[in-house]
N, C-alpha and C positions, 0 to 999 in steps of 0.2 A: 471850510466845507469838508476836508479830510477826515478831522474827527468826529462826527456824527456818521460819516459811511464806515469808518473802524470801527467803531462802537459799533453799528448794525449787527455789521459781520459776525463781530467778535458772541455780540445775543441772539443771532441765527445758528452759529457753531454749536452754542451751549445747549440751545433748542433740540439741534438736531442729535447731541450726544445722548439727550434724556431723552429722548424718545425710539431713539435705538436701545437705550439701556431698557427702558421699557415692553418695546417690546421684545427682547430677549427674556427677560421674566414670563411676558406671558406665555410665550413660547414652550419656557422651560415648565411652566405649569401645567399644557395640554399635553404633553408627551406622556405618556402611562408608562409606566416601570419596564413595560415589553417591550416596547418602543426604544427607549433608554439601555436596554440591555443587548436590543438588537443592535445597535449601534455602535455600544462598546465591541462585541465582537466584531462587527464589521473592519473596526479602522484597529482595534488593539488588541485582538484576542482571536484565538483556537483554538478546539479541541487537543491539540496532540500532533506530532510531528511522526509523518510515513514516509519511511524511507526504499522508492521502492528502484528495485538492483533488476533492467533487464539483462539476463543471462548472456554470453557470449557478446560477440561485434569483432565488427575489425576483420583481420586473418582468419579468427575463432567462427565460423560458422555454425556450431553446432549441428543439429541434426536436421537431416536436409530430406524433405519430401520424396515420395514418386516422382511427384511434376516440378521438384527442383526449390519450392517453398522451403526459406531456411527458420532454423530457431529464433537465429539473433535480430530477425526483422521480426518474427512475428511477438519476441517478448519485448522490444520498444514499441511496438504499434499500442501491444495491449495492455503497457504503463502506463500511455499517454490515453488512453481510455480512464483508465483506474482513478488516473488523477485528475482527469476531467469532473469525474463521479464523487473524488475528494475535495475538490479548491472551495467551496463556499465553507468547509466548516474543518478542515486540516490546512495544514500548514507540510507541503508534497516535497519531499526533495527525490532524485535520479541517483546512482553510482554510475550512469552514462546518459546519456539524450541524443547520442548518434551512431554511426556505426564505428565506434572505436571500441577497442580493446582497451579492459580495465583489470588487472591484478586483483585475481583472488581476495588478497590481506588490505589492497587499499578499497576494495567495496566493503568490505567489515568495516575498517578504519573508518571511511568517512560517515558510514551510519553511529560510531560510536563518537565519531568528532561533533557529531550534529546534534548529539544524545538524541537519538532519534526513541520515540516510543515502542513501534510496531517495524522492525525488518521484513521484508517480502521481496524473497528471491523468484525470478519468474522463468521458467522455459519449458521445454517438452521431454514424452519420452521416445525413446527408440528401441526397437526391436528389430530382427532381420524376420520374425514375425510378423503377418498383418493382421493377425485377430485381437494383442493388445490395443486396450483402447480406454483406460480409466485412467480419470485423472485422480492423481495422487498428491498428498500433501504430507511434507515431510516436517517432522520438529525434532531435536535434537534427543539424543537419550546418551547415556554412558554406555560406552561399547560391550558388549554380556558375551560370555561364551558359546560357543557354537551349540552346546546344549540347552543353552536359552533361546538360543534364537529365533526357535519358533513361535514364540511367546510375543514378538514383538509388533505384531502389523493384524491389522482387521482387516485385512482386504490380499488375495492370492497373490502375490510377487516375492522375486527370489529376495533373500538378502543377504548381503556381500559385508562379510568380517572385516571390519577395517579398523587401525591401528590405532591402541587404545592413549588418550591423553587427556589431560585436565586441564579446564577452563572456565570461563566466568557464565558462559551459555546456562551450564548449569542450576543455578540459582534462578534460572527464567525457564525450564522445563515445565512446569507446571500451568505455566500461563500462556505458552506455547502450545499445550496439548488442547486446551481450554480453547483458547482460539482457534486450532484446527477444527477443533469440533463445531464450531460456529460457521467457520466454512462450511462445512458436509451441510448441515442445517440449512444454511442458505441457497445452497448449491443443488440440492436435492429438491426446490420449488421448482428450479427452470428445464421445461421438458425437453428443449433442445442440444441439454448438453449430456456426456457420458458420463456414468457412475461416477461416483467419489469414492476415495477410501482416505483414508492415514496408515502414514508409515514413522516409525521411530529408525533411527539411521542415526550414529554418529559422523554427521556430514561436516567434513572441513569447511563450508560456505559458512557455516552456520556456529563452530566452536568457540568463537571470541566474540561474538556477538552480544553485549550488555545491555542487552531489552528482548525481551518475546521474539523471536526470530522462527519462519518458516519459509519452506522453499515450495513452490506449487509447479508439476508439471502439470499442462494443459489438457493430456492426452498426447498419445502414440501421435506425431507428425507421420510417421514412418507407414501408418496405415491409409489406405487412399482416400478413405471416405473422413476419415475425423485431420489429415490434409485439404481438403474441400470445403470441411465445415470453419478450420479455425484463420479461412480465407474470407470466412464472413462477418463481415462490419457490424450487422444484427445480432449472431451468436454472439460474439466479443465484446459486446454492449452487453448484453446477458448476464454474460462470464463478472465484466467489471462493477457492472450493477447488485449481483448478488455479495461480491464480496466486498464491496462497500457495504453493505446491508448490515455483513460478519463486520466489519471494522466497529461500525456504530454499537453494535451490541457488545463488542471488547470493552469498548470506553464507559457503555451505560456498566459495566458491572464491576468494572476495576476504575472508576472515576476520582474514586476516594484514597 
C-alpha cells in the first residue's frame, strides 16, 4: 500500500512544481517594462549616493540663537529631513546622525570613502548683526587676490582671503556652481524662506572633496526672527523639499 501513496506524492509534487512554474510565466508576462524597472530599482538600484555632513555636534555647538537654538541641532534635524525627501530614489549617507563631533578631514574622508556623488555640508550663519538673513550657498573656487575679490559672489557679504592650496575639489567646480544655481532655482519658489545667494570661497570643508561639494547656510540663526522660523518643522520641510527638487535636476542633467 506504501507505493502507490509514494507514487501520489511524488505526481502531486511535480503537479504542483508545474504549475508554480506556470504561473510565474504568467506573471512575468503581465508586468509591463514599468512595472519591471520599478522593481529593479526598488530592491537593486539608485540614482546616486548624498552624502549629507550636519555641521558641528558634540562640544562644537556652532552658532547659538537669541533664544539659545544651536547650529549643530538644527543641521541634523534638517539632514534627517533632506533624507527623508531622498530615501525612495538615493541612496543617503550622514558624516554624523548624533550629537557628536566629527573631524573636519574625516567628513571629507568619509564622503570620498563612500565615493559619494553630491557633498552637502549643512549649517548657519552668524553675525553680531540682526539684519543678516540670506541664506547662502557656497562651492569652491581657487583662492584669487584681494583684487579679485570682488568679483566673486552675487549676492552682498564680506569675503575673507584664505590660504591658498591645491586639490582635487577643483576638477568639480564647475558642477558645483551648476548645482548651486539649482538650489537658488529651487529655493527661490518657496515664499517662506529668505533670499538665496552663492558664494565662491575657498572653503577647507570643501578642498578634498572628489564630487560636486557645496556648503548651505540656512540663514543668520543669530537674527531673532529667521531663529523662530528655522524652529519650524513646516519651513524645514520647505527648505528639504526644494533642495531635493535641486538634487533631481543635478542628476537629470549630469545622468550621463
Amino acid at each position: 500500500m506504501k507505493l502507490p501513496v509514494m507514487k501520489l506524492l511524488k505526481n502531486y509534487n511535480i503537479l504542483i512544481k508545474h504549475i508554480i512554474y506556470y504561473l510565474l510565466i504568467i506573471i512575468s508576462f503581465s508586468l509591463s517594462p514599468h512595472d519591471v524597472i520599478a522593481n529593479n530599482t526598488l530592491f537593486n538600484d539608485y540614482n546616486g549616493i548624498i552624502m549629507l555632513d550636519p555641521g558641528h555636534g558634540g562640544n562644537d555647538h556652532g552658532v547659538s540663537g537669541p533664544k539659545g537654538f544651536l547650529e549643530k541641532t538644527l543641521a541634523l534635524e534638517l539632514a534627517n529631513l533632506i533624507a527623508a525627501e531622498l530615501k525612495n530614489n538615493y541612496k543617503v549617507e550622514f558624516t554624523r546622525t548624533d550629537d557628536y563631533n566629527v573631524h573636519l578631514d574625516q567628513r571629507i574622508a568619509a564622503a570620498n570613502h563612500a565615493k559619494a556623488d553630491i557633498f552637502i555640508s549643512l549649517h548657519t550663519g552668524g553675525s553680531f548683526q540682526h539684519k543678516p538673513k540670506d541664506i547662502i550657498i557656497y562651492h569652491f573656487i581657487k583662492p584669487l587676490t584681494d583684487l579679485e575679490s570682488g568679483k566673486l559672489t552675487i549676492c552682498n557679504n564680506e569675503y575673507n582671503s584664505l590660504k591658498s592650496w591645491q586639490n582635487i575639489q577643483i576638477k568639480h567646480i564647475r558642477q558645483s556652481q551648476i548645482f548651486s544655481k539649482m538650489i537658488i532655482n529651487r529655493l527661490s519658489a518657496v515664499s517662506d524662506l529668505p533670499p538665496a545667494c552663492i558664494k565662491g570661497v575657498p572653503l577647507k570643508i570643501l578642498q578634498s572633496a572628489d564630487m560636486p561639494a557645496i556648503l548651505i547656510e540656512t540663514g543668520y540663526l543669530t537674527n531673532p526672527k529667521i531663529e523662530s522660523s528655522l524652529q519650524d518643522t513646516g519651513i524645514l520641510t520647505n527648505f528639504a523639499k526644494a533642495l531635493s527638487l535641486a538634487i533631481n535636476d543635478f542628476f537629470e542633467k549630469f545622468s550621463n
